[in-house]
PDBQT receptor file of N, H, CA, C and O in Angstrom, charges set to zero:
ATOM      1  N   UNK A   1      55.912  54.683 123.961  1.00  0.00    +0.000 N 
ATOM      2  CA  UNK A   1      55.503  55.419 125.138  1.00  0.00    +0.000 C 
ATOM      3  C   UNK A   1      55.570  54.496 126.352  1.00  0.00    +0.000 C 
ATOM      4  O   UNK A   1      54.930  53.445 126.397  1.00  0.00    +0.000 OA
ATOM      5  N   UNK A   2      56.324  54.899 127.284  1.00  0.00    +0.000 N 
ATOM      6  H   UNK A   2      56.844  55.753 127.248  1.00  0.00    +0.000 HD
ATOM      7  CA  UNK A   2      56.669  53.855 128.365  1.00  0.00    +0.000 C 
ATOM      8  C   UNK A   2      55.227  54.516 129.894  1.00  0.00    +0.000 C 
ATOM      9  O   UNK A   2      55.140  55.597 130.475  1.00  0.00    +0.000 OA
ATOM     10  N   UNK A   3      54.385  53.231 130.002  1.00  0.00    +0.000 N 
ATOM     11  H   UNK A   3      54.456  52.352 129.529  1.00  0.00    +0.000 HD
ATOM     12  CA  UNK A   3      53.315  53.140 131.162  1.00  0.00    +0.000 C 
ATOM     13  C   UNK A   3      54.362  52.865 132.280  1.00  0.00    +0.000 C 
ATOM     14  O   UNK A   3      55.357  52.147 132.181  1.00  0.00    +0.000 OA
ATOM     15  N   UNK A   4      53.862  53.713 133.576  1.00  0.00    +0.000 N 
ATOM     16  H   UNK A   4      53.054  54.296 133.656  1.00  0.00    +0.000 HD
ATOM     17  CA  UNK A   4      54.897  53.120 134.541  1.00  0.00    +0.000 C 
ATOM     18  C   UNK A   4      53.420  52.028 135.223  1.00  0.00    +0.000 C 
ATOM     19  O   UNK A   4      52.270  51.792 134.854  1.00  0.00    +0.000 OA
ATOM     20  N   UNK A   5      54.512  51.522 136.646  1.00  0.00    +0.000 N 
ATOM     21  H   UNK A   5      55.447  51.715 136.946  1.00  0.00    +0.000 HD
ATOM     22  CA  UNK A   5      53.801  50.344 136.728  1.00  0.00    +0.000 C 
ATOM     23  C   UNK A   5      54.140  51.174 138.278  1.00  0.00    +0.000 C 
ATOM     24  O   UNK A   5      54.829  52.174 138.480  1.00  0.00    +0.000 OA
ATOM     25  N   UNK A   6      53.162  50.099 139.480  1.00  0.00    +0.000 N 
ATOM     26  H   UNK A   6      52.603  49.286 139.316  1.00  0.00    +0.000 HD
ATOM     27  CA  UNK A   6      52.887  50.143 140.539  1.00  0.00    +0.000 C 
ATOM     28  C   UNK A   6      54.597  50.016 140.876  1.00  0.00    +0.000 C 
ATOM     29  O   UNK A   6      55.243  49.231 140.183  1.00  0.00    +0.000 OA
ATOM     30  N   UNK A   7      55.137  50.627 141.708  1.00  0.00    +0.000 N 
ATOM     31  H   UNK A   7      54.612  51.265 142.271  1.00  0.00    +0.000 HD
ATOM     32  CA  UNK A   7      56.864  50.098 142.482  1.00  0.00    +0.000 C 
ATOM     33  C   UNK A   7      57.623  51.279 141.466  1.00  0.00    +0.000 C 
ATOM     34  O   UNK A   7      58.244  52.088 142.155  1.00  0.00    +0.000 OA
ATOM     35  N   UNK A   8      57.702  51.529 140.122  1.00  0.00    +0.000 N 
ATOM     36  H   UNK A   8      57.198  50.872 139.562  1.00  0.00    +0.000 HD
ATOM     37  CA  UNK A   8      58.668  52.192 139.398  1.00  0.00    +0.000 C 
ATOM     38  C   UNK A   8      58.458  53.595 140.445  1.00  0.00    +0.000 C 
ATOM     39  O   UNK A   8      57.518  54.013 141.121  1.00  0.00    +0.000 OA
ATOM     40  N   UNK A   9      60.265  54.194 140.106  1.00  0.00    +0.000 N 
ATOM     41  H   UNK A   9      61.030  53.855 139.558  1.00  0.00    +0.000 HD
ATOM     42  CA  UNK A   9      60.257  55.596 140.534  1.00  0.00    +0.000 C 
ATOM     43  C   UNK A   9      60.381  55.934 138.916  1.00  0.00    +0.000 C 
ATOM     44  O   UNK A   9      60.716  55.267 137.937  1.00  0.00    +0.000 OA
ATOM     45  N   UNK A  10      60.039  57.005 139.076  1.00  0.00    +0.000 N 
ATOM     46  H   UNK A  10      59.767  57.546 139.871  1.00  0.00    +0.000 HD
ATOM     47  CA  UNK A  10      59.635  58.250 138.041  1.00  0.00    +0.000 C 
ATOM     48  C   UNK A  10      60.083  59.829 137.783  1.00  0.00    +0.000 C 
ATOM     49  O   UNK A  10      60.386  60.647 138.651  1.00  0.00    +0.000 OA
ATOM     50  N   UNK A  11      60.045  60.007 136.491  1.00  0.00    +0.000 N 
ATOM     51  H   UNK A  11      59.799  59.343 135.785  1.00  0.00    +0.000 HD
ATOM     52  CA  UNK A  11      60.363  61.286 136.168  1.00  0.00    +0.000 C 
ATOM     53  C   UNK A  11      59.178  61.703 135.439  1.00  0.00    +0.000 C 
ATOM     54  O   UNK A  11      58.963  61.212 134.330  1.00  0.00    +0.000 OA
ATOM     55  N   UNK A  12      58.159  62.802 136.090  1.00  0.00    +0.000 N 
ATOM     56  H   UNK A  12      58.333  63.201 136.990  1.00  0.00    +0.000 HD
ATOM     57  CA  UNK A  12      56.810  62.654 135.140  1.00  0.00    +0.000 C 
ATOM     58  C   UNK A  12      57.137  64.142 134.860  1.00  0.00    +0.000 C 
ATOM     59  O   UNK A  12      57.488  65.027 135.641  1.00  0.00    +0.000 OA
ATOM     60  N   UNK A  13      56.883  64.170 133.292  1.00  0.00    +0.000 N 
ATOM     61  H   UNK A  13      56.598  63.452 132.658  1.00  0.00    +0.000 HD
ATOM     62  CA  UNK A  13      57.164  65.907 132.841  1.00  0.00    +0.000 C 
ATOM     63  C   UNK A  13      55.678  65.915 131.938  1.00  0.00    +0.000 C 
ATOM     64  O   UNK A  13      55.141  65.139 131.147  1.00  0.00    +0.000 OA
ATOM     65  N   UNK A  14      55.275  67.553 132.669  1.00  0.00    +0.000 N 
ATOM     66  H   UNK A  14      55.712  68.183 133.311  1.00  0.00    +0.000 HD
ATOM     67  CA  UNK A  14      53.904  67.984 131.553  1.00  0.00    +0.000 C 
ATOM     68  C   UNK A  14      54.280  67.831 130.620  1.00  0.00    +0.000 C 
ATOM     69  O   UNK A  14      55.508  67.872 130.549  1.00  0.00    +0.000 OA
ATOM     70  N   UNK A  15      53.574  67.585 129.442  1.00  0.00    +0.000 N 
ATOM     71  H   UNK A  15      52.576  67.551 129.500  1.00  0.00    +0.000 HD
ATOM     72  CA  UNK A  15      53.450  67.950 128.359  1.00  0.00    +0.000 C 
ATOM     73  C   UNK A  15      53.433  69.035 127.613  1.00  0.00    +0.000 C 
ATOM     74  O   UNK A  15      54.030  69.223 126.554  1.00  0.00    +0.000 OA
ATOM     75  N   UNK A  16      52.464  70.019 128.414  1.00  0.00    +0.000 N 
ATOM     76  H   UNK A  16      51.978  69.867 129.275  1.00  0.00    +0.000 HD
ATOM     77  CA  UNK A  16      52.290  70.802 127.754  1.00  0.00    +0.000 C 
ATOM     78  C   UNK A  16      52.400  71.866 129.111  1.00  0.00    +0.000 C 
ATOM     79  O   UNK A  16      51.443  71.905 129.884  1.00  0.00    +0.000 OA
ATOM     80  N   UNK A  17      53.532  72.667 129.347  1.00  0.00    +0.000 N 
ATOM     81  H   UNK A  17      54.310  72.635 128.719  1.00  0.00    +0.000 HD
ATOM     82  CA  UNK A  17      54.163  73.579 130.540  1.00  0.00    +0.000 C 
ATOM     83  C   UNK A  17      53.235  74.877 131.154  1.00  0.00    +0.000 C 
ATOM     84  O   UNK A  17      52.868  75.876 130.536  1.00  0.00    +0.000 OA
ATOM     85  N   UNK A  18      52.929  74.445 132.880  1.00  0.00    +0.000 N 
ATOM     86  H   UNK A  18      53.227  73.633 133.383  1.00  0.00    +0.000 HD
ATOM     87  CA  UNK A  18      51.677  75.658 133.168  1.00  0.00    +0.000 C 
ATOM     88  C   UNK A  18      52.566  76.412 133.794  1.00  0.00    +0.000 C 
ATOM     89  O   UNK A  18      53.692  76.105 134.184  1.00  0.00    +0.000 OA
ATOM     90  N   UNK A  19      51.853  77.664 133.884  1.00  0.00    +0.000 N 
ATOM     91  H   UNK A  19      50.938  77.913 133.567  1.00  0.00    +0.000 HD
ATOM     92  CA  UNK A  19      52.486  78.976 134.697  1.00  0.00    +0.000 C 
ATOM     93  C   UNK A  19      52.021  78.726 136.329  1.00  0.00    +0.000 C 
ATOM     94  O   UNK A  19      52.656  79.388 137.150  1.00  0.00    +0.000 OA
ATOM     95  N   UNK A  20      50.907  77.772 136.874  1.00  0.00    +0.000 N 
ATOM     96  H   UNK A  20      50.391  77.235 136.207  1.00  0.00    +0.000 HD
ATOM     97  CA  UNK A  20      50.534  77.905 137.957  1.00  0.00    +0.000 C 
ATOM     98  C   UNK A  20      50.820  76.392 138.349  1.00  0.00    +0.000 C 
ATOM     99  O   UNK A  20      51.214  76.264 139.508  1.00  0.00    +0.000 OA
ATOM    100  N   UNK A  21      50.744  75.652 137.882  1.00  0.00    +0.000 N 
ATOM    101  H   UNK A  21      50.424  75.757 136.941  1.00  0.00    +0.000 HD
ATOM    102  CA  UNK A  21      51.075  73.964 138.106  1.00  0.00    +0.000 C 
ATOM    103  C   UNK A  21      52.471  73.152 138.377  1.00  0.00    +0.000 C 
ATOM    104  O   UNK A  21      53.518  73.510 137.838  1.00  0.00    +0.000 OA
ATOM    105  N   UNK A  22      52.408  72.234 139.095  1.00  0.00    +0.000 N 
ATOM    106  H   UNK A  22      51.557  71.943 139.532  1.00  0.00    +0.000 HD
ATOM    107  CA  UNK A  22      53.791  71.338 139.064  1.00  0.00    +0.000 C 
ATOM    108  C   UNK A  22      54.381  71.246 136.800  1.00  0.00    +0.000 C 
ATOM    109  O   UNK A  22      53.468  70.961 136.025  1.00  0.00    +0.000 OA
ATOM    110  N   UNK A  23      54.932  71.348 136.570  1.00  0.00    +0.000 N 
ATOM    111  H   UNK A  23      55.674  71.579 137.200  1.00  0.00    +0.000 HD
ATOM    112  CA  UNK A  23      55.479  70.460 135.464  1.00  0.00    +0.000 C 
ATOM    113  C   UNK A  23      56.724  69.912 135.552  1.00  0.00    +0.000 C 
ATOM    114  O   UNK A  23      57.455  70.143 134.588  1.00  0.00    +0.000 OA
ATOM    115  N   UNK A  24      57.346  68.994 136.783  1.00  0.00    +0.000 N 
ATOM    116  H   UNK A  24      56.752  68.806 137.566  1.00  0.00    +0.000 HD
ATOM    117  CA  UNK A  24      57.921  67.924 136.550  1.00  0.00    +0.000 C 
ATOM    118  C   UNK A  24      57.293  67.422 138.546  1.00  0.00    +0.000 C 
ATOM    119  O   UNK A  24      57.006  68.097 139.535  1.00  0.00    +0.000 OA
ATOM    120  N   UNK A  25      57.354  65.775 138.213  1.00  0.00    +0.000 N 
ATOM    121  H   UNK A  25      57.588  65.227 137.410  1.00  0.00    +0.000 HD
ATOM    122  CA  UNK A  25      56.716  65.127 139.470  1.00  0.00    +0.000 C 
ATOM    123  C   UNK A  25      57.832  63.811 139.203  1.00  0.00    +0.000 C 
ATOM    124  O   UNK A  25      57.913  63.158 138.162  1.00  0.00    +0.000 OA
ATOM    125  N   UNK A  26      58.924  63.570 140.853  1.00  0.00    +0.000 N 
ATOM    126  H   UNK A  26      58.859  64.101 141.698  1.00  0.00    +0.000 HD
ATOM    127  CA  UNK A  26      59.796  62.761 140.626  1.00  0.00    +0.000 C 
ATOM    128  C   UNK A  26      59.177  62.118 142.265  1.00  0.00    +0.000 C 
ATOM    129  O   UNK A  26      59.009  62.718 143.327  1.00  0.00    +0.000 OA
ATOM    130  N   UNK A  27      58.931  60.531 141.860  1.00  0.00    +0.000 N 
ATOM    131  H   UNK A  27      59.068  60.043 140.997  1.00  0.00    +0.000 HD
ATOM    132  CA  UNK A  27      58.202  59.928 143.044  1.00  0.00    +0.000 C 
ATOM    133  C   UNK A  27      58.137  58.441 142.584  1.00  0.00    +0.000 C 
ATOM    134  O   UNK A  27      58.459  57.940 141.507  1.00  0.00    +0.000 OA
ATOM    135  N   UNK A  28      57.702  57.964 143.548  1.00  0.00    +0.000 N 
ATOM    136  H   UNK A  28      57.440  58.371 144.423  1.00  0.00    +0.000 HD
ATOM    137  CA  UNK A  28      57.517  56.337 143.402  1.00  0.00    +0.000 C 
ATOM    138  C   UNK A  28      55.915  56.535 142.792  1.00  0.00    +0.000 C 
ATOM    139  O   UNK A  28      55.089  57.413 143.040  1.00  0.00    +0.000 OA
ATOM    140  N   UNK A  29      55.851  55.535 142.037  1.00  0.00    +0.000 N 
ATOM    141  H   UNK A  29      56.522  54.821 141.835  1.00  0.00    +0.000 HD
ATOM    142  CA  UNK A  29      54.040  55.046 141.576  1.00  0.00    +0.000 C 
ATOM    143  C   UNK A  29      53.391  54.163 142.653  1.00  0.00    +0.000 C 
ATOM    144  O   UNK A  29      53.890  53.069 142.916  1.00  0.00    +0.000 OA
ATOM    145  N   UNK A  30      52.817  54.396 142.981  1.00  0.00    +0.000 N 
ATOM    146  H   UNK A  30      52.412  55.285 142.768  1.00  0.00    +0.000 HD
ATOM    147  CA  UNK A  30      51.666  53.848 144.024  1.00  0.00    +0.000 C 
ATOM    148  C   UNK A  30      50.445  53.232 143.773  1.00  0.00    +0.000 C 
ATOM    149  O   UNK A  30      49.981  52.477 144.627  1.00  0.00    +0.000 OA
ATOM    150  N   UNK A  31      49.906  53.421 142.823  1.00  0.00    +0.000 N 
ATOM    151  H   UNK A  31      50.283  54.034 142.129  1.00  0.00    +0.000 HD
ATOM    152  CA  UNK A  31      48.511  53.121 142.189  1.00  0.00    +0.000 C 
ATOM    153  C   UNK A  31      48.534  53.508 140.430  1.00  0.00    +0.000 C 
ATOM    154  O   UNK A  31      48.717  54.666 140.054  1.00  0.00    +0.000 OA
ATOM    155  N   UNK A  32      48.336  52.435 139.523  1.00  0.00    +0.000 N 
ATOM    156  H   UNK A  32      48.187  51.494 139.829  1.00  0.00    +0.000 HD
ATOM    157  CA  UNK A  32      47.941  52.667 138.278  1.00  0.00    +0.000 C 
ATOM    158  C   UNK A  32      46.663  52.801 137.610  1.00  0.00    +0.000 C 
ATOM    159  O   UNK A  32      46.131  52.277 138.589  1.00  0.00    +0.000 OA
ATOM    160  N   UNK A  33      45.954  52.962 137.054  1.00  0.00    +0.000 N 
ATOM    161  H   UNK A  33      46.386  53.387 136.259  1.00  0.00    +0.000 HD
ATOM    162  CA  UNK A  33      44.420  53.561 136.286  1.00  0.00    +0.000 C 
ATOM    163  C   UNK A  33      44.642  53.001 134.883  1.00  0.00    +0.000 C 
ATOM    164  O   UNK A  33      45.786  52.630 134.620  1.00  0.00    +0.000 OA
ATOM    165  N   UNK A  34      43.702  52.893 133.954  1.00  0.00    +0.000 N 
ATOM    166  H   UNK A  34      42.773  53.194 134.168  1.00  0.00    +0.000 HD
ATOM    167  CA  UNK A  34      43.937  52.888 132.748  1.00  0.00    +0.000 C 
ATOM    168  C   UNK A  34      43.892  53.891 132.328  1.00  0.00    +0.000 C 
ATOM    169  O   UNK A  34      43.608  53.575 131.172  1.00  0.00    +0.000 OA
ATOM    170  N   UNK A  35      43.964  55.339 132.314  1.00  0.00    +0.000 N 
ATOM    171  H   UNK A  35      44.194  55.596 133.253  1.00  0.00    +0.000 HD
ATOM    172  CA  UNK A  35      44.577  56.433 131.568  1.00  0.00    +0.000 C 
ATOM    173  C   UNK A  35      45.370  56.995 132.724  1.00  0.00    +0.000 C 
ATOM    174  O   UNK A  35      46.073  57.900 132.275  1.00  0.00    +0.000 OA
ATOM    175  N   UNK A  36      45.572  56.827 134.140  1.00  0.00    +0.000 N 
ATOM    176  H   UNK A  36      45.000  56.092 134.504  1.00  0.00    +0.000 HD
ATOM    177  CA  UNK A  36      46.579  57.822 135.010  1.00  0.00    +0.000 C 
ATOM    178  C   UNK A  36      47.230  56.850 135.887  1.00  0.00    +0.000 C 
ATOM    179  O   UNK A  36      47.159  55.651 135.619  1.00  0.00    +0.000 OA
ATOM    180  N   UNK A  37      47.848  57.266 136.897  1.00  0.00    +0.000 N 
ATOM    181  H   UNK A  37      47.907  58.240 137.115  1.00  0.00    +0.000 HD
ATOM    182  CA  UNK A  37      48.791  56.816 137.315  1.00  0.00    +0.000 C 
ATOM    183  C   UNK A  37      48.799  58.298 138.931  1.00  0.00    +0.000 C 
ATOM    184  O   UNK A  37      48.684  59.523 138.888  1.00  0.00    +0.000 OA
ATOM    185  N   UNK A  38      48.995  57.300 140.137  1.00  0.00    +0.000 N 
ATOM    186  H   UNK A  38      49.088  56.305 140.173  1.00  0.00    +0.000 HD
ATOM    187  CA  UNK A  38      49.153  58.033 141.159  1.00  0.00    +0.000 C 
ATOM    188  C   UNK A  38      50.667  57.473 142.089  1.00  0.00    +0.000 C 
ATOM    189  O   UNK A  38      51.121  56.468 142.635  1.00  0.00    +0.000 OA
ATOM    190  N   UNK A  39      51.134  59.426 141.697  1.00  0.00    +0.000 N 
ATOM    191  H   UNK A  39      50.765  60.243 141.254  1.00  0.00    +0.000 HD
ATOM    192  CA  UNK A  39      52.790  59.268 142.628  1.00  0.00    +0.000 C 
ATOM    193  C   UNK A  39      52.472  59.870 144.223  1.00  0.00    +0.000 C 
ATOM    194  O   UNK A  39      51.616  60.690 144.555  1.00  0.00    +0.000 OA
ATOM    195  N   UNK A  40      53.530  59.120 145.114  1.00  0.00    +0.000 N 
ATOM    196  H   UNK A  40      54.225  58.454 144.845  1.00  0.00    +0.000 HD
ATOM    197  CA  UNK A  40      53.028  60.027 146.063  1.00  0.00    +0.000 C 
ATOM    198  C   UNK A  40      54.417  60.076 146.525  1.00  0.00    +0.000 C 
ATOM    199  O   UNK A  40      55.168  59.101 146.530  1.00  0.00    +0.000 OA
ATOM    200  N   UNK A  41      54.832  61.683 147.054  1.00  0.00    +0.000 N 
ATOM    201  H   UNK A  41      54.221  62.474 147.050  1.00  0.00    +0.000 HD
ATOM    202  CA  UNK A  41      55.754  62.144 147.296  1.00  0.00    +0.000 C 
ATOM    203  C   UNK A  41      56.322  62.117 148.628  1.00  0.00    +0.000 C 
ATOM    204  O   UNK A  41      55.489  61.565 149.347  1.00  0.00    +0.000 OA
ATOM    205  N   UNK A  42      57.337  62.448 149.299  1.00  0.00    +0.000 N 
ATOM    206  H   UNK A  42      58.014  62.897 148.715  1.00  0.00    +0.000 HD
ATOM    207  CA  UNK A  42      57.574  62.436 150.897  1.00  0.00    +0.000 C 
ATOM    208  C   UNK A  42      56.445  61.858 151.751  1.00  0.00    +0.000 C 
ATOM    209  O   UNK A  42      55.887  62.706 152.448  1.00  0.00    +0.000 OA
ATOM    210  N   UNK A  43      55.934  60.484 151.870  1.00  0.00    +0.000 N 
ATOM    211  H   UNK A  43      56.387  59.795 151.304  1.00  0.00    +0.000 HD
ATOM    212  CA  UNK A  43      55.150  60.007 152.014  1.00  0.00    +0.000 C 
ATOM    213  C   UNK A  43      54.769  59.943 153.644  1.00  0.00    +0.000 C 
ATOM    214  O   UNK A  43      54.787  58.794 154.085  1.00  0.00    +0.000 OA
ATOM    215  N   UNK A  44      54.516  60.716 154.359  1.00  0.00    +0.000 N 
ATOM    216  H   UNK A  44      54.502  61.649 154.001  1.00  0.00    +0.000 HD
ATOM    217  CA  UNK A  44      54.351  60.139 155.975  1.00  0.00    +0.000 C 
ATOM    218  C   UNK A  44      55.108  61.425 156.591  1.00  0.00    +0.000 C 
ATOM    219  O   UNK A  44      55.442  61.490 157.774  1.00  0.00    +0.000 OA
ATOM    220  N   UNK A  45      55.333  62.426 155.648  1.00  0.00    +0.000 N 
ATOM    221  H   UNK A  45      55.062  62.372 154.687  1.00  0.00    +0.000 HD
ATOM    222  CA  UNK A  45      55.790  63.665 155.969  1.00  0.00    +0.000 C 
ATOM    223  C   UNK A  45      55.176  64.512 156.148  1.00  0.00    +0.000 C 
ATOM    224  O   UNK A  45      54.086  64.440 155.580  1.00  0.00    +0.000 OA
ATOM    225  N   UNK A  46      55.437  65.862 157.033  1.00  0.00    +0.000 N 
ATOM    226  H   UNK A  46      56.322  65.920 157.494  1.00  0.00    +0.000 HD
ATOM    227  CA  UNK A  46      54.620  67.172 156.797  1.00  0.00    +0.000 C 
ATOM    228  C   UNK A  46      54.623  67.647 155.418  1.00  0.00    +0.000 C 
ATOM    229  O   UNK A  46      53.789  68.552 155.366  1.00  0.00    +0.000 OA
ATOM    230  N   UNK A  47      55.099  67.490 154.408  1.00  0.00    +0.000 N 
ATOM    231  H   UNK A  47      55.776  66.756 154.450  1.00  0.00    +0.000 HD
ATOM    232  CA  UNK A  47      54.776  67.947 153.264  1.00  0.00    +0.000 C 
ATOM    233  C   UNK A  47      55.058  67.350 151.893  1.00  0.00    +0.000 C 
ATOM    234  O   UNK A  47      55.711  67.601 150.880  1.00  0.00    +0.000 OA
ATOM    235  N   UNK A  48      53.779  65.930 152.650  1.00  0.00    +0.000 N 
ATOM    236  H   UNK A  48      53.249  65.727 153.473  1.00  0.00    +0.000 HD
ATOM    237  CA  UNK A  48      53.675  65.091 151.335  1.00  0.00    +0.000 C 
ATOM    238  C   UNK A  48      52.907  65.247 150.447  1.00  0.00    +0.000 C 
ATOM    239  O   UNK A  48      51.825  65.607 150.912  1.00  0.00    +0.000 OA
ATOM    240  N   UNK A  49      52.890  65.139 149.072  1.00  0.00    +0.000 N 
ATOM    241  H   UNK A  49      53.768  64.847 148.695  1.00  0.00    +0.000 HD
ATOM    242  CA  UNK A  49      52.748  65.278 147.701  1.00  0.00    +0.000 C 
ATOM    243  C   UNK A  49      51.587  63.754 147.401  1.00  0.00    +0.000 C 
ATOM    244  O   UNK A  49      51.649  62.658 147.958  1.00  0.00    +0.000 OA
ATOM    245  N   UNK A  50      50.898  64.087 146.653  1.00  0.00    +0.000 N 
ATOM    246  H   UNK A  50      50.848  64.978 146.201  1.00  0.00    +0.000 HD
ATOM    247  CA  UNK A  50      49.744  63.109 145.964  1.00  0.00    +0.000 C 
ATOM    248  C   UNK A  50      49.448  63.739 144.706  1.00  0.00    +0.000 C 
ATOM    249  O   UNK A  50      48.916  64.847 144.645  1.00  0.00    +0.000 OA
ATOM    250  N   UNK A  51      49.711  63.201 143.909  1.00  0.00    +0.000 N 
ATOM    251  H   UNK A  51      50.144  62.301 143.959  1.00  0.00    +0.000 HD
ATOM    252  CA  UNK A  51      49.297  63.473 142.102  1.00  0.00    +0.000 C 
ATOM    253  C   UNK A  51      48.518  62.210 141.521  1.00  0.00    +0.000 C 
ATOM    254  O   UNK A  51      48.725  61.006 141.675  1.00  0.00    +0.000 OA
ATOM    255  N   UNK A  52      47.706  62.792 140.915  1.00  0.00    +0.000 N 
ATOM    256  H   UNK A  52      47.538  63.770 140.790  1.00  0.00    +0.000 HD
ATOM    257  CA  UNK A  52      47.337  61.706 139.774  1.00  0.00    +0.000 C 
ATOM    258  C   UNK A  52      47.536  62.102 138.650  1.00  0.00    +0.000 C 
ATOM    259  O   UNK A  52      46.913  63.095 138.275  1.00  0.00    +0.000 OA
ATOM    260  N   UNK A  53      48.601  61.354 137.635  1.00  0.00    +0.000 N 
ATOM    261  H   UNK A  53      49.107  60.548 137.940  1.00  0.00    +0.000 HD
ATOM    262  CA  UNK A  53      48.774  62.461 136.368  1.00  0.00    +0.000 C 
ATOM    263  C   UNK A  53      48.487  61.306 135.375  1.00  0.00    +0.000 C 
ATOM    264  O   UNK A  53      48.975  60.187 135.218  1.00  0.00    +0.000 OA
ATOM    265  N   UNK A  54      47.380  62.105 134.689  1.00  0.00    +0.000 N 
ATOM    266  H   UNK A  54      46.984  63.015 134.817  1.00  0.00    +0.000 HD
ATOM    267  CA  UNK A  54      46.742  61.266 133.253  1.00  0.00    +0.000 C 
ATOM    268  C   UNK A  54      47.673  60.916 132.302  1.00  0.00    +0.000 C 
ATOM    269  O   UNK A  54      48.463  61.837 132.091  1.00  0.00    +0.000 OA
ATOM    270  N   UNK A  55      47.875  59.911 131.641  1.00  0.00    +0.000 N 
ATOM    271  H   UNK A  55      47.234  59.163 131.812  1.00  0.00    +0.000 HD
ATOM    272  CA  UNK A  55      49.229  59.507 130.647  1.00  0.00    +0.000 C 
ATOM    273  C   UNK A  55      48.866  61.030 129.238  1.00  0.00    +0.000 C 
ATOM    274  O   UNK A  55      49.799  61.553 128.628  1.00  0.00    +0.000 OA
ATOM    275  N   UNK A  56      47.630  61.372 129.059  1.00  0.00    +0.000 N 
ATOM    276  H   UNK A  56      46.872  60.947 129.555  1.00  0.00    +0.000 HD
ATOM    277  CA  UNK A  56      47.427  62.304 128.376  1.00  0.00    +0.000 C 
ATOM    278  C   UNK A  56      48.287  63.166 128.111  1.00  0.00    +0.000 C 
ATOM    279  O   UNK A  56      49.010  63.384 127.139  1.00  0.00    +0.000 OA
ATOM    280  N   UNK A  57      48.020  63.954 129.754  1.00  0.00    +0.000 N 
ATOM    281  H   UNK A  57      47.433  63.777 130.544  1.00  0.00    +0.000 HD
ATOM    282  CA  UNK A  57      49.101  65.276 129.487  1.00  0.00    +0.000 C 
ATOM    283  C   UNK A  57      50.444  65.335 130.103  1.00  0.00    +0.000 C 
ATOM    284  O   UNK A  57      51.104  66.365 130.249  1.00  0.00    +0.000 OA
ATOM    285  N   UNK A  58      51.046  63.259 130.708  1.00  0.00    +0.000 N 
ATOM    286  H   UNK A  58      50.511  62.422 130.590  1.00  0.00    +0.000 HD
ATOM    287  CA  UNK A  58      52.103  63.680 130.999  1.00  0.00    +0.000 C 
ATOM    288  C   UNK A  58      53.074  62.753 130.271  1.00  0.00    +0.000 C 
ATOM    289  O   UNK A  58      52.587  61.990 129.437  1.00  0.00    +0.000 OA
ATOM    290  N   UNK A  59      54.672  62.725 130.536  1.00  0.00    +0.000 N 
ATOM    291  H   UNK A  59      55.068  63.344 131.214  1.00  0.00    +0.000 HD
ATOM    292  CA  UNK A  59      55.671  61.890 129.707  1.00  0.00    +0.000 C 
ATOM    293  C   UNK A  59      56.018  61.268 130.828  1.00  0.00    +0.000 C 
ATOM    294  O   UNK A  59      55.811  61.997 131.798  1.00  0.00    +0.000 OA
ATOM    295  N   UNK A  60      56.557  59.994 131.172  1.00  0.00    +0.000 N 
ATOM    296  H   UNK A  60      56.725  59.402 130.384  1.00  0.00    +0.000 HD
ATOM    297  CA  UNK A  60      56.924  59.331 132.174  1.00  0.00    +0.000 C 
ATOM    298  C   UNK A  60      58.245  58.707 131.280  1.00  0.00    +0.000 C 
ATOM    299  O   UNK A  60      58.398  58.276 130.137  1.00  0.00    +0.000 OA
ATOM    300  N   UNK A  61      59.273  58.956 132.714  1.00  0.00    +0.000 N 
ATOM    301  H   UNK A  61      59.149  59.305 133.643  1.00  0.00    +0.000 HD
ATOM    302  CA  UNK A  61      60.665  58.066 132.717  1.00  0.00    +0.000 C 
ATOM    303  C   UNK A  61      60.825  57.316 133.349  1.00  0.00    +0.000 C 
ATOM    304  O   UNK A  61      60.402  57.587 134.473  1.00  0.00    +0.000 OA
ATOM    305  N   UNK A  62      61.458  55.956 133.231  1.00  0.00    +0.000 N 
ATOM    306  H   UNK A  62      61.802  55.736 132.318  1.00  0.00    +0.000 HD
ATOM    307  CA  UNK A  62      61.574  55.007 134.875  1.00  0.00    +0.000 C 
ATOM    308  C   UNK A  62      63.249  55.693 135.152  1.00  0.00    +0.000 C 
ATOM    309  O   UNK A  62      64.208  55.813 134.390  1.00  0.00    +0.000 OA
ATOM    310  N   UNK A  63      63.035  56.073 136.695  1.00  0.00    +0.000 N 
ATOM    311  H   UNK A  63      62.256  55.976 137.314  1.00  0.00    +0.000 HD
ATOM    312  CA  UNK A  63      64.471  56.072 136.953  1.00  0.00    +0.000 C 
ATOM    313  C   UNK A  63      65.019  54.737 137.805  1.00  0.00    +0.000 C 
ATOM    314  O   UNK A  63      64.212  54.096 138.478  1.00  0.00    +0.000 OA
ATOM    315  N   UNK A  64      66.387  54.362 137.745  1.00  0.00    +0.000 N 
ATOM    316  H   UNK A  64      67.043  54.882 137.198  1.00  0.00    +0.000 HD
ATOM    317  CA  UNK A  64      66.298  53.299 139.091  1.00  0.00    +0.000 C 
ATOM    318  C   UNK A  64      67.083  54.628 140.226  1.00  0.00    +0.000 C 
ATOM    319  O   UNK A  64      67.474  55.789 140.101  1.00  0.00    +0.000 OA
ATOM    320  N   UNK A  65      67.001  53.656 141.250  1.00  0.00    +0.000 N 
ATOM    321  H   UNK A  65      66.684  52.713 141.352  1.00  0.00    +0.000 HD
ATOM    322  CA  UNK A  65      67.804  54.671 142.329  1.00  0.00    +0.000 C 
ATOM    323  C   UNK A  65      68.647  53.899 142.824  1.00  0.00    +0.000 C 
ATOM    324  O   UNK A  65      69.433  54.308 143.678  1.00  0.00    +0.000 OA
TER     325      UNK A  65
């Protein structure tokens, strides 16, 4: 199971797929936790994104860019 780290970009997919929720979050990591991890999206934009997604219910990929 790959932990991302503070700097990695990401491919974060639910686990387990909601009808009302994000289930996929593609962003840089910003802050790590010992069970979550916070991405933040279009950062300094009108419609930036902040997640904290628990390693629980999500799968993380490193992408490079």
């Amino acid at each position: 199971m790959y932990i991302p780290n503070v700097g990695d970009s990401v491919i974060a997919r639910r686990k387990v797929k909601s009808e009302i929720y994000h289930n996929t979050v593609i962003g840089p990591v910003v802050d790590v936790w010992d069970n979550a991890c916070r991405i933040v999206t279009n950062a300094g934009e009108e419609y930036e994104g902040d997640f904290k997604l628990h390693f629980s219910d999500w799968t993380f990929e490193r992408i490079s860019l």
